[in-house]
N, C-alpha and C positions, 0 to 999 in steps of 0.2 A: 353376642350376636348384635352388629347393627343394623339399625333399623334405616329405612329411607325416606322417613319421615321423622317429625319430631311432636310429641303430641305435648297438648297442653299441660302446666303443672297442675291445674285441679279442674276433672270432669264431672260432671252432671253420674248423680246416681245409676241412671239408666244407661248411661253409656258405659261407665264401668260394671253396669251386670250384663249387657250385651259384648263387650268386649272380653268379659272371661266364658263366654262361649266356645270353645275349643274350633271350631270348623266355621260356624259362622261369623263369630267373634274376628276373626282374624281377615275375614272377606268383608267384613264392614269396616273393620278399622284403613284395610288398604283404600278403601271407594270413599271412606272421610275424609285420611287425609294423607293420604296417597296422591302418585301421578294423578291427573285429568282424566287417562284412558283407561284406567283402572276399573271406570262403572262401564263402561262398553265393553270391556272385558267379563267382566261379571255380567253382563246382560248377553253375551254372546254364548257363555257357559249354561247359564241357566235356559236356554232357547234350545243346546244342545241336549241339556238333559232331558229339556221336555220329549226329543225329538228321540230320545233312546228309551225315554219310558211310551212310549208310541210302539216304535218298533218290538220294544221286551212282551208290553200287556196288548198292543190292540187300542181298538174304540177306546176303554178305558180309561188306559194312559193319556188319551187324547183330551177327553170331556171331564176326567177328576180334578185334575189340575185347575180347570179351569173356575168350577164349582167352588172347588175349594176358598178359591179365591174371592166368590158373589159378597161376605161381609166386609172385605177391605175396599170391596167399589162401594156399596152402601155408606162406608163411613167416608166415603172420599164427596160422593154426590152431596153428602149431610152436611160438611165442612165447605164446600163449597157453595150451598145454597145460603148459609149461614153465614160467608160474608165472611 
């Protein structure tokens, strides 16, 4: 299979255990080093699924996601006030 990208001969630890990630693995590697529109693709998708776990659960679908989310803003505000 070829690929439409060419990835580095030697990657960082973490990106080789994120890239043998089977489903997610393979949506990070197109949004690194993939087309440009590859992350608006990917943010278009995951907007959509938000928008179908709404629809499936309700409220839930709506405000889990989002919670889920409250420790990735924490470390985002922490790293940014840290300069």
């Amino acid at each position: 299979m070829a690929l439409a990208y060419t990835l580095p001969d030697h990657l960082p630890l973490w990106q080789r255990m994120l890239f043998a990630i089977p489903l997610l693995g393979r949506i990070s590697k197109e949004i690194a080093y993939g087309a440009e529109e590859n992350f608006i693709y990917a943010l278009a998708s995951l907007v959509c699924l938000w928008g179908c776990s709404i629809l499936l659960f309700g409220i839930p679908g709506l405000y889990l996601p989002a919670v889920a989310l409250v420790p990735l803003i924490f470390i985002l505000l922490i790293a940014i006030s840290r300069g």
